[in-house]
VEXNUGU-779436 format. One line per 8 residues: their letters; for each residue x, y, z of N, C-alpha, C. Coordinates in steps of 0.05 Angstrom, whole numbers, plus 5000, padded with zeros to 4 digits. Layout:
BEGIN
A	X Y Z X Y Z X Y Z; ...
! end
This chain:
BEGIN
XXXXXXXX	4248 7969 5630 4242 7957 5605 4263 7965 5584; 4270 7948 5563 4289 7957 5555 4274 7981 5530; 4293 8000 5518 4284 8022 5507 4275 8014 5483; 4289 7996 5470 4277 7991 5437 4248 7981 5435; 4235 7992 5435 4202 7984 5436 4203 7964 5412; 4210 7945 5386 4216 7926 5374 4226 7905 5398; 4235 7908 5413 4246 7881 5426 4232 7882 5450; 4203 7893 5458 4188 7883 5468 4157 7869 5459
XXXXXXXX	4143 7842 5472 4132 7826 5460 4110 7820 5482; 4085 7819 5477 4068 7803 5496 4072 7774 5488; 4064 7759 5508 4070 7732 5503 4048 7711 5526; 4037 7703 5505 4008 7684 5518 4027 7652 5524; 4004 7648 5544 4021 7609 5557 4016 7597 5530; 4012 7597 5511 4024 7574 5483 4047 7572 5483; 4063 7597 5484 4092 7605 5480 4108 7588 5495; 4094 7592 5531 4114 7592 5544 4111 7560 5549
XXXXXXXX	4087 7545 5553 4084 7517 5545 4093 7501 5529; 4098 7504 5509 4112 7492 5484 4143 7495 5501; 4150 7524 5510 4185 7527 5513 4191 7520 5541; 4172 7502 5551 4172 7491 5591 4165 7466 5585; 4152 7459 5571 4149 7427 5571 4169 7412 5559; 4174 7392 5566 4202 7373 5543 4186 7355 5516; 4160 7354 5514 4149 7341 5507 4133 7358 5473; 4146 7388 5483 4131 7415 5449 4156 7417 5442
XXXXXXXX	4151 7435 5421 4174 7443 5406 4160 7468 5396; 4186 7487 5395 4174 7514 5386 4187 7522 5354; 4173 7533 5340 4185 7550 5319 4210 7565 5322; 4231 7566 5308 4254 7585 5311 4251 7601 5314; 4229 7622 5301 4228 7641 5307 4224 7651 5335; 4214 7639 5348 4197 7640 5362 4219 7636 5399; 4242 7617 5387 4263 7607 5401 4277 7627 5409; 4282 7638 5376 4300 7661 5380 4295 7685 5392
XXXXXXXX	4273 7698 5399 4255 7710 5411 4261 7716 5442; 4264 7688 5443 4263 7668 5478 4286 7677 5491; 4306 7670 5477 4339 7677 5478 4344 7700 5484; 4335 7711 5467 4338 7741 5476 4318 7749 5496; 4305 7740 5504 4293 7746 5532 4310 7739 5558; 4320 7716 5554 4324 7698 5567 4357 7712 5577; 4368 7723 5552 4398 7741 5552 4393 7776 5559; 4368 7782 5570 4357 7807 5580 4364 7822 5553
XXXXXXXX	4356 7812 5529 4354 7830 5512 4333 7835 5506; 4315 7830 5508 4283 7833 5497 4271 7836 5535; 4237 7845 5524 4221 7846 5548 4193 7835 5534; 4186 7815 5563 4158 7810 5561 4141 7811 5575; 4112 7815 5568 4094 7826 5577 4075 7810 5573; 4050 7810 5594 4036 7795 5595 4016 7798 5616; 3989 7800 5605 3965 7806 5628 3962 7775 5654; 3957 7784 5677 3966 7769 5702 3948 7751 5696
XXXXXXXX	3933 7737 5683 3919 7716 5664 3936 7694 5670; 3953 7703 5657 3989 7683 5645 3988 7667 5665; 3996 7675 5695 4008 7655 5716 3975 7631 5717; 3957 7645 5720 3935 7623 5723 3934 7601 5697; 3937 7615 5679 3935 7593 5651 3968 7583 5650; 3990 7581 5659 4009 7566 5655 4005 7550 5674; 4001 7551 5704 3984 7534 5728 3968 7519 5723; 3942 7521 5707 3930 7503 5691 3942 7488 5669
XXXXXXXX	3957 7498 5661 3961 7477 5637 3985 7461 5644; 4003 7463 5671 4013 7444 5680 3992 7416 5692; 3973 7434 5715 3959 7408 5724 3945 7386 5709; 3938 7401 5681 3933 7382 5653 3947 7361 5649; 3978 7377 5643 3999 7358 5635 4004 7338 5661; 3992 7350 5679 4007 7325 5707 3986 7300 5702; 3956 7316 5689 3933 7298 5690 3931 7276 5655; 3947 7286 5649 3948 7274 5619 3972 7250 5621
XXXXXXXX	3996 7255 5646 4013 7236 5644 4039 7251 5621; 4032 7280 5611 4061 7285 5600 4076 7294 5615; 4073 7303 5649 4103 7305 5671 4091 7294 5696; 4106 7289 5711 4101 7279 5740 4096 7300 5750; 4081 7306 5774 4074 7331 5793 4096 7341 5796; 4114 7323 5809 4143 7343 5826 4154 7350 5799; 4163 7355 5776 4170 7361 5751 4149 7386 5750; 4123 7386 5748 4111 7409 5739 4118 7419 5757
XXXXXXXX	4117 7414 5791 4121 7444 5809 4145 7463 5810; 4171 7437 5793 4197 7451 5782 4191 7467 5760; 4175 7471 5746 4172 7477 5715 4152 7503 5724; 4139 7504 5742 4127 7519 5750 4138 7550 5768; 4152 7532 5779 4174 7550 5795 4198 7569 5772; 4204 7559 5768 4222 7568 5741 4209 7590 5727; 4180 7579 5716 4163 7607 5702 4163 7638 5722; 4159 7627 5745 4148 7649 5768 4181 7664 5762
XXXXXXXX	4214 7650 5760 4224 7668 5763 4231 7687 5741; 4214 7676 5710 4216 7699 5693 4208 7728 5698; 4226 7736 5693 4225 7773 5703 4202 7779 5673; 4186 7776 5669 4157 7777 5658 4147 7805 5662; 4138 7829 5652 4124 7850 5660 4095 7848 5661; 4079 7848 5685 4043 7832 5687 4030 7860 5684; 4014 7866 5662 3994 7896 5664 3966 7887 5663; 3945 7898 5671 3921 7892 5657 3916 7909 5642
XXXXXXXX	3898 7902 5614 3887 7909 5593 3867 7927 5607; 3858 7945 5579 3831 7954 5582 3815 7935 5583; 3800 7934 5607 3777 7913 5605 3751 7913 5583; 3748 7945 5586 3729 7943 5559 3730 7933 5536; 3760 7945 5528 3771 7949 5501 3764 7907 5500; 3776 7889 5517 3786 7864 5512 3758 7861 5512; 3742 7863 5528 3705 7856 5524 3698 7863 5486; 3707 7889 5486 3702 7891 5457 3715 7866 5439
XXXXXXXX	3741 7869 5445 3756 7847 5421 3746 7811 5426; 3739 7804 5448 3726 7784 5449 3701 7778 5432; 3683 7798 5439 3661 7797 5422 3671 7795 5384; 3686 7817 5383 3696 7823 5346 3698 7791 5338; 3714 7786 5354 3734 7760 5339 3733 7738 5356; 3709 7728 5371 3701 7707 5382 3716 7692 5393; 3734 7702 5418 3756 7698 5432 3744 7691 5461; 3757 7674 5480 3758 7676 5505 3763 7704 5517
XXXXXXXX	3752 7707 5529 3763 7737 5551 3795 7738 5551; 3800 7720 5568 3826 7712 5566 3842 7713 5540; 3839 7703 5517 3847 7708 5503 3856 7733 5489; 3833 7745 5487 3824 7778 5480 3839 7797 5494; 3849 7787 5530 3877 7812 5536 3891 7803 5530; 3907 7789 5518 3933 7785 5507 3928 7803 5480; 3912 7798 5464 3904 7816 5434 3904 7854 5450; 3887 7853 5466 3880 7876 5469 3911 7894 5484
XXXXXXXX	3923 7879 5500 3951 7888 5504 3969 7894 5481; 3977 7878 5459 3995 7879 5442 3985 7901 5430; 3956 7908 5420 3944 7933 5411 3946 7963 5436; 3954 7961 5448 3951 7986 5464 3983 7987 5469; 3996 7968 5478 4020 7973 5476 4047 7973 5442; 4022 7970 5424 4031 7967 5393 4063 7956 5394; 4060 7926 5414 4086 7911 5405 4075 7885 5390; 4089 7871 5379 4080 7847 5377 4075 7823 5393
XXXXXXXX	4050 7806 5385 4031 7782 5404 4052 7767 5399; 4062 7753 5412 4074 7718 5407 4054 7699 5413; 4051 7684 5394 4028 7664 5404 4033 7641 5387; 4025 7615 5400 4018 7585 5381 3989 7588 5376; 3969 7602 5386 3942 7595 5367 3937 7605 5356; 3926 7582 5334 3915 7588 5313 3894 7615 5318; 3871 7607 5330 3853 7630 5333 3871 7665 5334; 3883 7659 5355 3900 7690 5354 3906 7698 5333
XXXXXX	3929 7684 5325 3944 7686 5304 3926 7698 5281; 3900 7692 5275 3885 7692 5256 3868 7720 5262; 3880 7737 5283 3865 7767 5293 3896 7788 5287; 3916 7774 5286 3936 7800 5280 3937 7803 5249; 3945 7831 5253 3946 7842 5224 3976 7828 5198; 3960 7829 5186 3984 7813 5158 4009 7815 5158
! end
């Protein structure tokens, strides 16, 4: 992992959906972030949630008509080779934060990671977004 604990980030499938589909667009900020992942300057992290909810939200997109199958299983493949760090959360702790702030389970380890590993969440939802501090 790289040493500067600042240039590490949990990062929920909004992120990585918006920056895999041709069809989102991401915030700069959010780009720039990417880049530096992407240039092994940053590290990301992410409870093993991730691979099932980016897998889902391709078969959506194959089922909505925004990519063809053989496109998602490229788009899919590609994610798997992000060098991604997978931990699980405290399960309690995320049972707790679900309940606080009326989150999916799922949702709640991505929150509950960024809090135990005190880096910052990257996220497109709203809901999240609306649980980190100011």
């Amino acid at each position: 992992m790289v040493a500067d604990k600042q240039l590490e980030f949990i990062v929920d499938s909004s992120v990585f959906i918006a920056y895999l589909l041709p069809d989102e667009t991401l915030p700069h900020s959010i780009t720039s972030v990417i880049n530096k992942f992407i240039k092994n300057q940053a590290d990301f992290i992410a409870p093993t949630i991730l691979k099932y909810e980016i897998g889902n939200a391709l078969k959506s997109s194959v089922k909505q008509k925004r990519v063809e199958a053989a496109e998602a299983l490229e788009i899919f493949e590609t994610f798997l080779e992000f060098p991604i760090h997978f931990l699980s959360p405290n399960y309690s702790k995320t049972l707790q934060l679900s309940i606080q702030h009326n989150l999916t389970f799922y949702d709640a380890s991505y929150l509950c990671l960024a809090q135990e590993k005190k880096v910052k969440l990257l996220t497109l939802d709203k809901k999240l977004l609306a649980c980190l501090p100011k």
